[in-house]
N, C-alpha and C positions, 0 to 999 in steps of 0.2 A: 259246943255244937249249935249253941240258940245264937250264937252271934256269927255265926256261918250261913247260917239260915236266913237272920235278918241282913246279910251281905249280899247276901245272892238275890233275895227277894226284891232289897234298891237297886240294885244294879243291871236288874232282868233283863231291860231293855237293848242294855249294853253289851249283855251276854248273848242275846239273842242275836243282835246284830253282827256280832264277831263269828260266831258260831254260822251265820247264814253265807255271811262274805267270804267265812272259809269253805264251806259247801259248792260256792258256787264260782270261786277257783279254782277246786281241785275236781269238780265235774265239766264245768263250762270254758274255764278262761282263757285256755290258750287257744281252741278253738273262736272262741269271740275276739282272739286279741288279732290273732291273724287273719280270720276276715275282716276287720275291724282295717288293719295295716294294709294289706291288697287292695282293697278299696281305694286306701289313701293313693297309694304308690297308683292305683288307675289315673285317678284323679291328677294326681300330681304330671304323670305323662300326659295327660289332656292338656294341662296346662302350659308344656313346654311347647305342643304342639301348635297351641297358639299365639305362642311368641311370650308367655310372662316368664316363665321358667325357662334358663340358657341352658342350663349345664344339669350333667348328671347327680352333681353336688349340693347347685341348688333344689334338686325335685328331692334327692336325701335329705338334704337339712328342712325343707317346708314340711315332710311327713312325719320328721321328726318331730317338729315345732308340735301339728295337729294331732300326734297322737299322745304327746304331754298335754295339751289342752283337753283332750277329753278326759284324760286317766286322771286328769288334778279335777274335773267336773265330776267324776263320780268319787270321787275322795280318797283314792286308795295310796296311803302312807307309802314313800320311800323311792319314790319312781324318782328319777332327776332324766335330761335329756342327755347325760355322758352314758346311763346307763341301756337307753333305747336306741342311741346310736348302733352298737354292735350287735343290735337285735337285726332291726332296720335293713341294716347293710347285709344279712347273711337273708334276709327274707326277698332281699332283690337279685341276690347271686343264686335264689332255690327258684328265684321264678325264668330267669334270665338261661338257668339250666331246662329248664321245665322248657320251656317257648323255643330254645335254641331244634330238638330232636323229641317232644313229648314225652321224653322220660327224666328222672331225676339220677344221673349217671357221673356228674362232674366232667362235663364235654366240652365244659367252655374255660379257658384261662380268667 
């Protein structure tokens, strides 16, 4: 029991920290992650609209890029960009429904 004690007592830091980043995943993140991505995907259309961005692929793959760059800035293990693509892509078919008729109804091909 006293060598569980003195485990836990070095490692507090570490436990605290796991223990917070899961707290504030499963209360904050996906809300944070998705305005966090709307933003981008704004951004990203500003951009096309001034001539950097051609294509609908490239404004996907730049929000892809920027939203690995922040999620690797705050350090969160296991993100790769094959796996925020298929997020990505379904967060611009919910807006693209949303903006099509103001509701989220699946009214656009």
């Amino acid at each position: 029991m006293q060598a569980v004690i003195n485990f836990i007592w070095e490692w507090r830091y570490v436990i605290i920290y796991i223990i917070s980043f899961i707290l504030f995943i499963v209360s904050q993140g996906k809300q944070w992650f998705n305005a966090k991505a709307y933003s981008l995907m704004l951004l990203a259309k500003s951009k096309a609209k001034d001539g950097v961005l051609a294509s609908g692929q490239e404004q996907e793959d730049w929000t892809v890029d920027q939203l690995y760059i922040i999620l690797n800035r705050l350090k969160i293990p296991f993100v790769t960009k094959d796996a925020l693509r298929p997020v990505v892509r379904k967060l611009y078919r919910l807006a693209k429904d949303y903006i099509d008729d103001g509701k989220l109804n699946n009214s656009i091909q």
